[in-house]
PDB file of N, CA, C and O in Angstrom:
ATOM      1  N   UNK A   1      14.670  14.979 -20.677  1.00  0.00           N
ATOM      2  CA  UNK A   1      15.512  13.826 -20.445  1.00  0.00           C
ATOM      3  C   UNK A   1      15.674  13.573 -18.948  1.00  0.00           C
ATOM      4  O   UNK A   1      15.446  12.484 -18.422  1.00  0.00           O
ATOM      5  N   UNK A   2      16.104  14.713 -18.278  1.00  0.00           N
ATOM      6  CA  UNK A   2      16.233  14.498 -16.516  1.00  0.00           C
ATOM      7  C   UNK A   2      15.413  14.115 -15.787  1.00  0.00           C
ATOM      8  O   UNK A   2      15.595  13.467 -14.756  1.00  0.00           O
ATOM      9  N   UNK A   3      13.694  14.731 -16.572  1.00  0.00           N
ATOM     10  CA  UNK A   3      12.574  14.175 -15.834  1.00  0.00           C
ATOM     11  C   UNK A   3      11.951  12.592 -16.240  1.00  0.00           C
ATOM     12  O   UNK A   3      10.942  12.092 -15.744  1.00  0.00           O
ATOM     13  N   UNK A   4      12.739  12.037 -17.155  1.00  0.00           N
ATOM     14  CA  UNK A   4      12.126  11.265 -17.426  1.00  0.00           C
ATOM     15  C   UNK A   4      12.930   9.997 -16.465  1.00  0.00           C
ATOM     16  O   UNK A   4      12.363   9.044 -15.930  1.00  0.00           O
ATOM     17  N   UNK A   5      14.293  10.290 -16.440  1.00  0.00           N
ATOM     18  CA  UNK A   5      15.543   9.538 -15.083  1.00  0.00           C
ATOM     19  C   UNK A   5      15.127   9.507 -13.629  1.00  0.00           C
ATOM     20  O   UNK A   5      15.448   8.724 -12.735  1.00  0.00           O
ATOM     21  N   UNK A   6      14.346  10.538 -13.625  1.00  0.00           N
ATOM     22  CA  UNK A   6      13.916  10.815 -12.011  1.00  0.00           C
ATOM     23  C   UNK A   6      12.637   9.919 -12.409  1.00  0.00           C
ATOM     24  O   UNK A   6      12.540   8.944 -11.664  1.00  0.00           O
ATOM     25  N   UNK A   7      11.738   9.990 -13.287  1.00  0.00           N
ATOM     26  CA  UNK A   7      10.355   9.446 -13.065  1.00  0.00           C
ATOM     27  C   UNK A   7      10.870   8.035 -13.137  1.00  0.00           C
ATOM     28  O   UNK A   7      10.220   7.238 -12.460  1.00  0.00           O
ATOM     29  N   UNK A   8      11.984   7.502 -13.864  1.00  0.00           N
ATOM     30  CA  UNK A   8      12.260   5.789 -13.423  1.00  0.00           C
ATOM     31  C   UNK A   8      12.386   5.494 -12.223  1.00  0.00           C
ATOM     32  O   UNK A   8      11.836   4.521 -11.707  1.00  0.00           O
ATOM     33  N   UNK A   9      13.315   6.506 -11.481  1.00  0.00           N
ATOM     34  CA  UNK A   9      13.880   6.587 -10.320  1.00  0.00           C
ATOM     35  C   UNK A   9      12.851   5.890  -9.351  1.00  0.00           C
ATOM     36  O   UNK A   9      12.605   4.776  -8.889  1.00  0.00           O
ATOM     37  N   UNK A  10      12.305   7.441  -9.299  1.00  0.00           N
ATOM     38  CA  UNK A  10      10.768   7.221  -8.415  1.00  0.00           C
ATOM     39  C   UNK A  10      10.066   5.855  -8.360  1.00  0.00           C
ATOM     40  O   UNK A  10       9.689   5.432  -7.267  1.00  0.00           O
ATOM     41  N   UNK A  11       9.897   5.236  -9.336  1.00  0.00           N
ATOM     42  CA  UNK A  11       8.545   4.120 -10.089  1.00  0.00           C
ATOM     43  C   UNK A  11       9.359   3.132  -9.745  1.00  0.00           C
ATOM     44  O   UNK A  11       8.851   2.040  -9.495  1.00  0.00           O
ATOM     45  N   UNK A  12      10.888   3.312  -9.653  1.00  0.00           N
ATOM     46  CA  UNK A  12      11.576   2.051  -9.547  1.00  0.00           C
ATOM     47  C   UNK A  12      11.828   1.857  -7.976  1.00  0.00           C
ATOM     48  O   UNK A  12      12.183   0.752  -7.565  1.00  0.00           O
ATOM     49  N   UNK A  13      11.669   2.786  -7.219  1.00  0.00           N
ATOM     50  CA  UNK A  13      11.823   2.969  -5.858  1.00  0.00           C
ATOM     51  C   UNK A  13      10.506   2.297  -5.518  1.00  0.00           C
ATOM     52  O   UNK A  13      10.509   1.318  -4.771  1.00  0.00           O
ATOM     53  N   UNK A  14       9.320   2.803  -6.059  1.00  0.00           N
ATOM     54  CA  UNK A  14       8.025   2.532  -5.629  1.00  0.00           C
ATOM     55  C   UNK A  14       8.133   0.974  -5.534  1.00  0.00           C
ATOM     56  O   UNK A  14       8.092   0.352  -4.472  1.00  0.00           O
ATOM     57  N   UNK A  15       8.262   0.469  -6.671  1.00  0.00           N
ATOM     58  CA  UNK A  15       8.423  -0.596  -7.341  1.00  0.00           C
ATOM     59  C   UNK A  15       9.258  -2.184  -5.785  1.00  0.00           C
ATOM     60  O   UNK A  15       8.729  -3.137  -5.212  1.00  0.00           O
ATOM     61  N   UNK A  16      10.404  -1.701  -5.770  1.00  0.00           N
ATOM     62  CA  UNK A  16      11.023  -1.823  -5.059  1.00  0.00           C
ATOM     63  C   UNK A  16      10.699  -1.900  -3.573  1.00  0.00           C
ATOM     64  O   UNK A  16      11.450  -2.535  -2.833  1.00  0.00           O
ATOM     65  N   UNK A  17       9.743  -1.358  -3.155  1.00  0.00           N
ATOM     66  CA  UNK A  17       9.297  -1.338  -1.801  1.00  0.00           C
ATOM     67  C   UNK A  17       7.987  -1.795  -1.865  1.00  0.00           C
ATOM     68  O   UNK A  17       7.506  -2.522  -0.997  1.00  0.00           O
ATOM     69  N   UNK A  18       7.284  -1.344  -3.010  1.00  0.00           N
ATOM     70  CA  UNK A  18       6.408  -3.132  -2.872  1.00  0.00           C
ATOM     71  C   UNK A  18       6.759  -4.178  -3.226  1.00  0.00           C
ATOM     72  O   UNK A  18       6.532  -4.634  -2.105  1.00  0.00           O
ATOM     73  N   UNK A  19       7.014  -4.783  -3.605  1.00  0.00           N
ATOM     74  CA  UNK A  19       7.553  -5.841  -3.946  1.00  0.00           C
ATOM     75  C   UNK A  19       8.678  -6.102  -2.634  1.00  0.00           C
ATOM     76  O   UNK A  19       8.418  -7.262  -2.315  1.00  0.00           O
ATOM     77  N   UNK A  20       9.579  -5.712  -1.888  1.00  0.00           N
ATOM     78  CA  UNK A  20       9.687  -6.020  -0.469  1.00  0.00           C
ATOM     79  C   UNK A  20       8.903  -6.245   0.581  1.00  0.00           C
ATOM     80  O   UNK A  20       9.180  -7.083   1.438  1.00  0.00           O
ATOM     81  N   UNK A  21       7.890  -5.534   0.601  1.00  0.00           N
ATOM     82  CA  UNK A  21       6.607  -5.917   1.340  1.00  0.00           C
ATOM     83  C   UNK A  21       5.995  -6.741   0.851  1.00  0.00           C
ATOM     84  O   UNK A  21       5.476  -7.069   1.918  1.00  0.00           O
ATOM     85  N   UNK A  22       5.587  -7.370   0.199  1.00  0.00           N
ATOM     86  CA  UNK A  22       4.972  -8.490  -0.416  1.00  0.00           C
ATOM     87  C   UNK A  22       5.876  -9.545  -0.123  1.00  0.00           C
ATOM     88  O   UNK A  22       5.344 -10.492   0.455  1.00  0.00           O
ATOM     89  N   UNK A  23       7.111  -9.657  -0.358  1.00  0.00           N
ATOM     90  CA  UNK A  23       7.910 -10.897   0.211  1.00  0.00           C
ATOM     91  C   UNK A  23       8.556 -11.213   1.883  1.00  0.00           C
ATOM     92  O   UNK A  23       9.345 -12.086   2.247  1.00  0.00           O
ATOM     93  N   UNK A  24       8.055 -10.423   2.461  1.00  0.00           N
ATOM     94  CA  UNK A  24       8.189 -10.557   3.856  1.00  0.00           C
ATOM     95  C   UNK A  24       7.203 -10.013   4.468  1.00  0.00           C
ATOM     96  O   UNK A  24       6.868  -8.855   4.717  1.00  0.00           O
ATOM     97  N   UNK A  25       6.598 -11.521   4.766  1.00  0.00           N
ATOM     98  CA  UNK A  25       4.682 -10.722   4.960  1.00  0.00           C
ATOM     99  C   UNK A  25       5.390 -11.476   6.948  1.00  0.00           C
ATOM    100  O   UNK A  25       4.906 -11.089   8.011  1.00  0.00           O
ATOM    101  N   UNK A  26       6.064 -12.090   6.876  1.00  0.00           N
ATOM    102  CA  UNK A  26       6.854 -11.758   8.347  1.00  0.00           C
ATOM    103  C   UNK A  26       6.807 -10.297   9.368  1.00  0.00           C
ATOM    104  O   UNK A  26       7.002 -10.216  10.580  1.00  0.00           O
ATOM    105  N   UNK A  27       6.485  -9.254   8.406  1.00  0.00           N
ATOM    106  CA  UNK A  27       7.295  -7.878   9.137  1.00  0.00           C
ATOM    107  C   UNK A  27       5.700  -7.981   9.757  1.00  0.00           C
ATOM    108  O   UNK A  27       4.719  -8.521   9.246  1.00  0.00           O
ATOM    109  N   UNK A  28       5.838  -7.197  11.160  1.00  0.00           N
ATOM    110  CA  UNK A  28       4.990  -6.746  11.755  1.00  0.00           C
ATOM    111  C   UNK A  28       4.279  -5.856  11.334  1.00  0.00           C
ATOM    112  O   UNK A  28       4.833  -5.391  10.338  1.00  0.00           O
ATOM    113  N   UNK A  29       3.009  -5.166  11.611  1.00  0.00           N
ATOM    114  CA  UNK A  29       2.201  -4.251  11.054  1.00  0.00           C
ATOM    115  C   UNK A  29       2.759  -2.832  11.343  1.00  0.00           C
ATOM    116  O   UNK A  29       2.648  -1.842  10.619  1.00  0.00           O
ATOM    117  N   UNK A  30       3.343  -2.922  12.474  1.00  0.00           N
ATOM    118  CA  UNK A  30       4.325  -1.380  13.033  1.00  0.00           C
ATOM    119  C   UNK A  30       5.510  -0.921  11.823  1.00  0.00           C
ATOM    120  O   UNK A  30       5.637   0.165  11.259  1.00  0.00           O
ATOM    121  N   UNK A  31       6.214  -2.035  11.686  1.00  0.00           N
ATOM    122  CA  UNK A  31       7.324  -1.855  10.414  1.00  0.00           C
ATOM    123  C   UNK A  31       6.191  -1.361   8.970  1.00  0.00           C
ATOM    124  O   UNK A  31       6.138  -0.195   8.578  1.00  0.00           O
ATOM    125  N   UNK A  32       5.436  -2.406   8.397  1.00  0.00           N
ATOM    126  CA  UNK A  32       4.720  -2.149   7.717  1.00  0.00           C
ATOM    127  C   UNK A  32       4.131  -0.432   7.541  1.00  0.00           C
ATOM    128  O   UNK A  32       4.244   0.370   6.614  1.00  0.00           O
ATOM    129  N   UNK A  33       3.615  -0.363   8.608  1.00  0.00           N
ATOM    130  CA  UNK A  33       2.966   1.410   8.651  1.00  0.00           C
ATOM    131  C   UNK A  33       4.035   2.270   8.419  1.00  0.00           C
ATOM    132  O   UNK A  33       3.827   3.314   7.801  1.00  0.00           O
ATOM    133  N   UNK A  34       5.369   1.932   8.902  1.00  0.00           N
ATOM    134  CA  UNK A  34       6.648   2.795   9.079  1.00  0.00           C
ATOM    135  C   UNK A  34       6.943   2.911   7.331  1.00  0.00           C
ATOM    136  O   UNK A  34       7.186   3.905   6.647  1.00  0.00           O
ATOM    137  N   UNK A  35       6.805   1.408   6.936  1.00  0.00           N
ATOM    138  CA  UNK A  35       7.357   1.761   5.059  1.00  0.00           C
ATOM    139  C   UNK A  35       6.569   2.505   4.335  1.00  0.00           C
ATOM    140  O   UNK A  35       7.025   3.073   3.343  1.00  0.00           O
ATOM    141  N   UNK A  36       5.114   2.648   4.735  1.00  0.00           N
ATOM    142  CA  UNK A  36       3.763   2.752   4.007  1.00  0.00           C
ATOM    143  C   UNK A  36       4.481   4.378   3.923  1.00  0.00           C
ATOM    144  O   UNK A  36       5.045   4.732   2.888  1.00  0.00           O
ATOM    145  N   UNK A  37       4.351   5.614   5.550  1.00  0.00           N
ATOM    146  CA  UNK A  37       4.940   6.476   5.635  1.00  0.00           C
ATOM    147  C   UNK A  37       5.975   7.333   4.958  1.00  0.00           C
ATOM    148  O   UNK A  37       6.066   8.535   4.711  1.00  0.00           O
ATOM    149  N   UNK A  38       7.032   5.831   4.663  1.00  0.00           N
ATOM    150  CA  UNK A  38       7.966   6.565   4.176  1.00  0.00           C
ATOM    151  C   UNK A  38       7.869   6.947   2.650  1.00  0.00           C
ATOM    152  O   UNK A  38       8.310   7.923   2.043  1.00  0.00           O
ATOM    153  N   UNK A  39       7.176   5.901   2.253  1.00  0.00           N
ATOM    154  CA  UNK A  39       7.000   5.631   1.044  1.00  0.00           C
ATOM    155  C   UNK A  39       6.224   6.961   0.139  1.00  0.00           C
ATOM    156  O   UNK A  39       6.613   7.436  -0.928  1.00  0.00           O
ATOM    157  N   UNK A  40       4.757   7.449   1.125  1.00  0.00           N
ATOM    158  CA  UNK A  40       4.390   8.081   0.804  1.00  0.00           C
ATOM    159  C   UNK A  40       4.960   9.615   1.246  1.00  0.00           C
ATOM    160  O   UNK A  40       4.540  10.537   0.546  1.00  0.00           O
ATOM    161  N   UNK A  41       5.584   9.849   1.994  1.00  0.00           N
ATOM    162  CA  UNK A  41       6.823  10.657   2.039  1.00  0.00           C
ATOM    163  C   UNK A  41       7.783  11.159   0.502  1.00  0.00           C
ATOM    164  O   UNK A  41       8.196  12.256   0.126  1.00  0.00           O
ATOM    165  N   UNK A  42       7.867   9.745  -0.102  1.00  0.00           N
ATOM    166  CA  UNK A  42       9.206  10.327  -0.565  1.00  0.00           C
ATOM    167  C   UNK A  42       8.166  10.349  -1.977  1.00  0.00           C
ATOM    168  O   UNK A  42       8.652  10.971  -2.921  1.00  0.00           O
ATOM    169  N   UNK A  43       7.004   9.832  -2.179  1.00  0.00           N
ATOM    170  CA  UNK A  43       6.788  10.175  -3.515  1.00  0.00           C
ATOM    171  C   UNK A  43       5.623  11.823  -3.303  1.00  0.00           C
ATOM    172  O   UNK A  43       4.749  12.286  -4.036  1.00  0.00           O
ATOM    173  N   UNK A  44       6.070  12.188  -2.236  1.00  0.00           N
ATOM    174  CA  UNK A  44       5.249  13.171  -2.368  1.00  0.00           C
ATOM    175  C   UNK A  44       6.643  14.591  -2.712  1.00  0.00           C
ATOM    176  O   UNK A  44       6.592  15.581  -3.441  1.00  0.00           O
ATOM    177  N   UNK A  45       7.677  14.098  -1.866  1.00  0.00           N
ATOM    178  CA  UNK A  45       8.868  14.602  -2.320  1.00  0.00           C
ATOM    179  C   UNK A  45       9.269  14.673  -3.845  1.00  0.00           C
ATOM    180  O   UNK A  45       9.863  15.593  -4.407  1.00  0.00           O
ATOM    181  N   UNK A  46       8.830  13.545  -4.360  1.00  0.00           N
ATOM    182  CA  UNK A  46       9.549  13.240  -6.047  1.00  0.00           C
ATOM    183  C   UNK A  46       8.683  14.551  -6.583  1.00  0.00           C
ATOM    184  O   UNK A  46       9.178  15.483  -7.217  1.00  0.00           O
ATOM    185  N   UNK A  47       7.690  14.465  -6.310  1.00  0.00           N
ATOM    186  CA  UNK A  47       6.375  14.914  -7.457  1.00  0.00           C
ATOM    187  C   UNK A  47       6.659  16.293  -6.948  1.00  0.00           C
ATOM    188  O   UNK A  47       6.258  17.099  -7.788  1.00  0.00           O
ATOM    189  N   UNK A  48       7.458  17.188  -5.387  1.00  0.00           N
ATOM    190  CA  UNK A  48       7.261  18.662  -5.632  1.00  0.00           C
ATOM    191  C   UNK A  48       8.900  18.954  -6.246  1.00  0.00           C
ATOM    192  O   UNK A  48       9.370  20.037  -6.594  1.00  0.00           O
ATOM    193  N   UNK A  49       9.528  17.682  -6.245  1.00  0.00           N
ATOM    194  CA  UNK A  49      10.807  18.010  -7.021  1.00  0.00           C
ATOM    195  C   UNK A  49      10.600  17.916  -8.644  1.00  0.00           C
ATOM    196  O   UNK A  49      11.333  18.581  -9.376  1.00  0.00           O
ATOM    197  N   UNK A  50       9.811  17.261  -9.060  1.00  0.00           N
ATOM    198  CA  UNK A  50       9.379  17.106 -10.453  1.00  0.00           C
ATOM    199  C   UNK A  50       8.835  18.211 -10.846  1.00  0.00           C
ATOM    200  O   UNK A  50       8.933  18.501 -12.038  1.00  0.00           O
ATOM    201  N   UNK A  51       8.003  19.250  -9.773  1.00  0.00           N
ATOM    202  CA  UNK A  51       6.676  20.387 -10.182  1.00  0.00           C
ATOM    203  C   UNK A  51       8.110  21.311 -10.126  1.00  0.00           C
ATOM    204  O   UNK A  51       7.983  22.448 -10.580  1.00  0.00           O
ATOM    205  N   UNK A  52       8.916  21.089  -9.822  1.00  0.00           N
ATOM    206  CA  UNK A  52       9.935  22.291  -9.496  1.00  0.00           C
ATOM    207  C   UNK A  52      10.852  22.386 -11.146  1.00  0.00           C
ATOM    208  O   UNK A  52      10.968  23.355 -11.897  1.00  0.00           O
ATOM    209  N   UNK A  53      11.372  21.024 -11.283  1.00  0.00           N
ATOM    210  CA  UNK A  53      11.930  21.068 -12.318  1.00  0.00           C
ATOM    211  C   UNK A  53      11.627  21.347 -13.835  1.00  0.00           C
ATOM    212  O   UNK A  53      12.349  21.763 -14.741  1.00  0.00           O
ATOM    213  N   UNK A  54       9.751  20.813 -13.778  1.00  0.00           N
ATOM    214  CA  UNK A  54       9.386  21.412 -14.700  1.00  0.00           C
ATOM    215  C   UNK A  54       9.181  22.931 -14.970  1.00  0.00           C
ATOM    216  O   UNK A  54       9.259  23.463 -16.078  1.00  0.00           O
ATOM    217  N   UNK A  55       8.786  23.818 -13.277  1.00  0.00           N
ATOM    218  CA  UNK A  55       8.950  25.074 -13.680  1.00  0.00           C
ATOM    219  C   UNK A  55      10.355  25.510 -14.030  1.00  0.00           C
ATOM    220  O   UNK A  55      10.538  26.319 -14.939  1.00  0.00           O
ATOM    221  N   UNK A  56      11.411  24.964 -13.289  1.00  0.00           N
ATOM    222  CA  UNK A  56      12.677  25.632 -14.261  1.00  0.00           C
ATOM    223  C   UNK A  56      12.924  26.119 -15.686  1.00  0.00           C
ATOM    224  O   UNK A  56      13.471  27.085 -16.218  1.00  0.00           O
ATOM    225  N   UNK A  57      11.976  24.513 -16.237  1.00  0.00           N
ATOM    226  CA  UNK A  57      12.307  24.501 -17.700  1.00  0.00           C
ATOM    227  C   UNK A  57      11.673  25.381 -18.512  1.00  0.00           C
ATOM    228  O   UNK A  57      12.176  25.699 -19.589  1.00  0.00           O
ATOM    229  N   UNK A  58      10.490  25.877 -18.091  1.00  0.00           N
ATOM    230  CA  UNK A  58       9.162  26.817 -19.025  1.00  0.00           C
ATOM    231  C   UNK A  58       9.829  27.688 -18.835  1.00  0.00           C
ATOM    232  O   UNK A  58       9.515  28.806 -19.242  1.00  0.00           O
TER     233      UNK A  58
END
């Protein structure tokens, strides 16, 4: 059940920051690289918090 709240989480975050980038094609390419970063930052975060939670559970 918890992993399945976090995997909306995540997808909805993802979700969310494209779809901001796509509507403000205004932002400079510097901002742009900065979201790309973060972005791939935090879903690399989700996925060793996800590998974690599933080992809890086994």
């Amino acid at each position: 059940m918890k992993s399945r709240f976090i995997t909306g989480m995540v997808t909805g975050a993802v979700i969310g920051a494209t779809t901001s980038m796509l509507m403000m094609p205004q932002m400079d390419g510097r901002t742009r690289r900065k979201i790309n970063k973060m972005s791939r930052r935090m879903s690399n975060r989700a996925g060793e918090f996800m590998d974690d939670i599933k080992g809890s559970m086994m």
